[in-house]
C-alpha positions as CSV (number, residue, x, y, z in Angstrom):
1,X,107.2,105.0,125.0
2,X,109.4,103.0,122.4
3,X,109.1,103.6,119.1
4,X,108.0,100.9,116.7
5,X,107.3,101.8,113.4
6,X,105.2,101.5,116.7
7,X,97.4,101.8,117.4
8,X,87.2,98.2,117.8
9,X,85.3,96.2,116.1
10,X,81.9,97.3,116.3
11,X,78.3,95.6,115.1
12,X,78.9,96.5,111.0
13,X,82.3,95.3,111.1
14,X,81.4,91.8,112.6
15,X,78.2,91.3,110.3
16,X,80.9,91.6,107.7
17,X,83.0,89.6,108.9
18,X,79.9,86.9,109.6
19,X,79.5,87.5,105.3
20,X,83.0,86.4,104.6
21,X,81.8,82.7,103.9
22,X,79.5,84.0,100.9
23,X,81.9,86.8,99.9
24,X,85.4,85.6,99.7
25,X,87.0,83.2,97.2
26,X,87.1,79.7,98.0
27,X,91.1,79.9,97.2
28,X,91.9,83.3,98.7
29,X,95.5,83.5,100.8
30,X,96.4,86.5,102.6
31,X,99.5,87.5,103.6
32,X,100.5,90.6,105.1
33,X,103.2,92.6,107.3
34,X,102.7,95.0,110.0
35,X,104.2,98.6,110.1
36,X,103.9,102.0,112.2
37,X,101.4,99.9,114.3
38,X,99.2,98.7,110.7
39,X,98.8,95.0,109.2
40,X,99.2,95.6,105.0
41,X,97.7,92.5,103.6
42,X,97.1,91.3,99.9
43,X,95.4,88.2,98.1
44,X,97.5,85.6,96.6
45,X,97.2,82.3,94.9
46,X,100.2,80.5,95.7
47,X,100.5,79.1,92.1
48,X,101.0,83.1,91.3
49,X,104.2,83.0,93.6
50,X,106.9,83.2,90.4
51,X,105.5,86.1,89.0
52,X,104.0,88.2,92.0
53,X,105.6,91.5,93.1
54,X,108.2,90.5,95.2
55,X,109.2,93.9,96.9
56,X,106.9,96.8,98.9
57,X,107.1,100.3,99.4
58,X,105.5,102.1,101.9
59,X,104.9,105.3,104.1
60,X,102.6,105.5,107.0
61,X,101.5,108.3,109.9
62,X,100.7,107.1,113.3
63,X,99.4,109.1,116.4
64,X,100.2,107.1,119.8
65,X,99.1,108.2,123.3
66,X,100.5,106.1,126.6
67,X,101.9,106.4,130.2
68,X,105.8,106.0,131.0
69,X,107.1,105.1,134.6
70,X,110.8,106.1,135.7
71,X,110.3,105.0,138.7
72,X,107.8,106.8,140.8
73,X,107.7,109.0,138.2
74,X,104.4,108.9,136.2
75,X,104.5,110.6,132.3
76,X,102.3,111.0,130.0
77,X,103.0,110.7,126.4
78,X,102.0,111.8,123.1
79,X,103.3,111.5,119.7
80,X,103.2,111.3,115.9
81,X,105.5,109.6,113.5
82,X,106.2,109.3,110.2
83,X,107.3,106.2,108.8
84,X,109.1,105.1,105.2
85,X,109.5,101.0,104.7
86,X,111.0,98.3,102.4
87,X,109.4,95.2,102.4
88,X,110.8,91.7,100.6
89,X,108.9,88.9,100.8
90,X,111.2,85.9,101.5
91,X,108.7,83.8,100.6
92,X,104.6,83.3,100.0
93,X,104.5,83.1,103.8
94,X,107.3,85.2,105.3
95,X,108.3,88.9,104.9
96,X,110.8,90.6,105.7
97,X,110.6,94.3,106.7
98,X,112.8,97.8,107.1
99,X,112.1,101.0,108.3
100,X,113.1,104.2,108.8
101,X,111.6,106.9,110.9
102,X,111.2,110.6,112.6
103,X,109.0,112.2,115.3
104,X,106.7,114.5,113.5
105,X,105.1,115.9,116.8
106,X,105.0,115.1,120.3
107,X,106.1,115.5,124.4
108,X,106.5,114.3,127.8
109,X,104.3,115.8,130.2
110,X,105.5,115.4,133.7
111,X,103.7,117.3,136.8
112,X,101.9,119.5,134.5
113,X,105.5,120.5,132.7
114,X,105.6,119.9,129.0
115,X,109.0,118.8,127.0
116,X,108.9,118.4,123.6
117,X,110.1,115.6,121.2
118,X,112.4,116.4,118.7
119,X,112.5,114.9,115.3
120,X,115.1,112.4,116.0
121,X,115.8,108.8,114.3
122,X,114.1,105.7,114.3
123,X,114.9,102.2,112.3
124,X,113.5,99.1,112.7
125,X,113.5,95.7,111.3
126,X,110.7,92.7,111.7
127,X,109.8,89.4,110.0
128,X,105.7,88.9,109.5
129,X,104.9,85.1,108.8
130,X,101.1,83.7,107.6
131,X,100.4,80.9,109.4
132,X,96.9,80.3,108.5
133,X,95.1,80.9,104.9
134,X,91.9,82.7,104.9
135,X,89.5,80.0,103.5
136,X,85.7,80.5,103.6
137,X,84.6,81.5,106.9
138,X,88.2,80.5,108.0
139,X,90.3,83.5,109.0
140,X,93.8,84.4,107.9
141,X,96.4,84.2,111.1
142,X,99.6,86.5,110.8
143,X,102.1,86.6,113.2
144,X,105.5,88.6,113.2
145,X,108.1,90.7,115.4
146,X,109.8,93.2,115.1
147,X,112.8,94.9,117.1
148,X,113.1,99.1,116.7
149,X,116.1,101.1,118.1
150,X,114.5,105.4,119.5
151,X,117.4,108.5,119.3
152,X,115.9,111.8,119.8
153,X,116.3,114.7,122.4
154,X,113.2,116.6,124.6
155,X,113.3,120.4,124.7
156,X,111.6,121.2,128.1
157,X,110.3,124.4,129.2
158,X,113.4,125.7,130.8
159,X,115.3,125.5,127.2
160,X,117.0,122.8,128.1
161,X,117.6,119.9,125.7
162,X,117.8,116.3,127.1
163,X,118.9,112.7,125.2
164,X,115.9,110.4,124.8
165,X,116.6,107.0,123.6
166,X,114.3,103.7,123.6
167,X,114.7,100.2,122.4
168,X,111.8,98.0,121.7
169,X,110.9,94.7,121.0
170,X,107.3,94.2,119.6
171,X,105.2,90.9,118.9
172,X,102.5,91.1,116.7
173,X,99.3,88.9,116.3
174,X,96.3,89.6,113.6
175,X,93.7,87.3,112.3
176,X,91.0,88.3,109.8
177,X,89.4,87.6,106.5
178,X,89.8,89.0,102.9
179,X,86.5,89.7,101.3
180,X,86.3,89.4,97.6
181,X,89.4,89.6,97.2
182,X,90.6,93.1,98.1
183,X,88.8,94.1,101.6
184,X,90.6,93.0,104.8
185,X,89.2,93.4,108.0
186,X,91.4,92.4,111.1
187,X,91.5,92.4,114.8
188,X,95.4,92.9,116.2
189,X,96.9,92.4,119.5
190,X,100.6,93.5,120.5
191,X,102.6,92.6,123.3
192,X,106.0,95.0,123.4
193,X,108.8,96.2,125.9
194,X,112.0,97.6,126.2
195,X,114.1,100.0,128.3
196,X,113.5,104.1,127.7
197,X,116.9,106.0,129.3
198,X,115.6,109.6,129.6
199,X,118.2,112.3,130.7
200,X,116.8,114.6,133.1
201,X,118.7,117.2,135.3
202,X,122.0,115.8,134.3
203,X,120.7,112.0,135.7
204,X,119.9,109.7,133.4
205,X,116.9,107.5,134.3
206,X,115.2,104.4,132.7
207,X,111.9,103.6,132.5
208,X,109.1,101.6,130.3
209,X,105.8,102.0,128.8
210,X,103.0,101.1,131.9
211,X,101.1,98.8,129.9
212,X,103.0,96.9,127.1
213,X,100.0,95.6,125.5
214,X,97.7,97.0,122.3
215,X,94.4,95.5,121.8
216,X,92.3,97.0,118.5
217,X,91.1,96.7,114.7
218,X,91.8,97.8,111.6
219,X,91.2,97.3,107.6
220,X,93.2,97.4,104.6
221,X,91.7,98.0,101.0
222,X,94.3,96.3,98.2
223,X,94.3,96.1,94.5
224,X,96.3,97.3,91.5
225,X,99.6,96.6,93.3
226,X,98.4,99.3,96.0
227,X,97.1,98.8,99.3
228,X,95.8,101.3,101.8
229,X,95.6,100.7,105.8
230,X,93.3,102.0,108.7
231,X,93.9,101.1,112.4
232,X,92.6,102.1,115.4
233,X,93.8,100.9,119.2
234,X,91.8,102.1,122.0
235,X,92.9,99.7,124.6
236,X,96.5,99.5,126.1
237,X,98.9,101.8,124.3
238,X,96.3,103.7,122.3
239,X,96.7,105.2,119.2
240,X,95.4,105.1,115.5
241,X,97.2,104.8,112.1
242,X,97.2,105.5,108.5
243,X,99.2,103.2,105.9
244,X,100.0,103.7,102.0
245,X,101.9,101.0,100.1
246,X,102.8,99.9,96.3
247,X,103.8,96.7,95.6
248,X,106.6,96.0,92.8
């Protein structure tokens, strides 16, 4: 599965969501930016654009569990990543994002044979744009893409050590509300693909993710020029993910 730092609403979640007319300011924006498979969002009047924090730093942890097909080959993958990233907002609409990554854990599983992930390097780059303003019971709309580049090795039970490389290209859709201010709930959809090249037994083979879609919810709890992101995908390419930023 490609890297991108590349995770359900239930009753409570939409009967706060149905309270985001009486809650939320008349005025509130949102704007946001997704990373590591989160949406960071913050309030902001656009008046406030001059003197708002204009850069963000961030780290994030995501666990991600999916199917790979070289072929007729069916594997099954599971991995965690760590994630550092540099946001600049271009804009009160647009942002820009960097990132730069590692495997922390993970392998291939292949006819009940298990090769592990190395550590490796992943970077990526993205623009997140806000279409649509949160307003009342309106919802925020974000939309963004971003484009991440996979170099890592598997170590498979023979000792052997194989190249593992991925490109992928990820879309990104999220619409939500910002409640007083500070709480944003959101649903997210993804639609991603891009080549794997896997070297086994001296052949290298290509392959792609089997479902190239993430359907799921998260929330993200801002204030004090810090912001804090949960997410959890259970359809498509599952996964969940944890976010941290500071904005300056």
């Amino acid at each position: 599965m490609p890297l991108a730092p590349r995770c359900r609403p239930a009753l409570p979640v939409l009967a706060a969501l149905a309270c985001a007319h009486v809650l939320a300011p008349r005025t509130a924006q949102a704007c946001g930016a997704s990373s590591a498979g989160g949406v960071s969002s913050c309030s902001l009047d656009e008046h406030a654009w001059e003197v708002a924090p204009k850069w963000r730093a961030g780290v994030a942890g995501a666990f991600t569990s999916t199917s790979l097909r070289f072929g007729d080959v069916h594997v099954e993958q599971r991995r965690s990543v760590l994630v550092a990233s540099l946001d600049r907002r271009l804009s009160p609409r647009t942002t820009l994002q960097l990132g730069l990554g590692t495997i922390a854990a993970g392998d291939l599983e292949v006819g009940g044979a298990r090769f592990d992930l190395q550590p490796g390097l992943a970077v990526s780059a993205g623009l997140v744009h806000r279409f649509v303003d949160a307003s009342g019971a309106r919802p925020f709309v974000l939309g963004g893409a971003q484009l991440a580049v996979l170099a890592t090795s598997t170590h498979g039970p023979a000792g052997d050590t194989q190249a593992y490389e991925a490109t992928d290209l990820r879309l990104t859709g999220a619409v939500g509300w910002t409640l007083a201010r500070h709480v944003s709930p959101y649903a997210v959809a993804r639609a991603f693909g891009g080549p794997i090249w896997w070297r086994i037994d001296g052949e290298t083979k290509t392959g792609t993710d089997a479902y190239h879609v993430q359907l799921g919810a998260g929330l993200v709890v801002s204030g004090g020029g810090f912001d804090l992101g949960l997410e959890g995908v259970p359809l498509g390419e599952r996964g969940a993910s944890a976010t941290f930023g500071v904005a300056f």
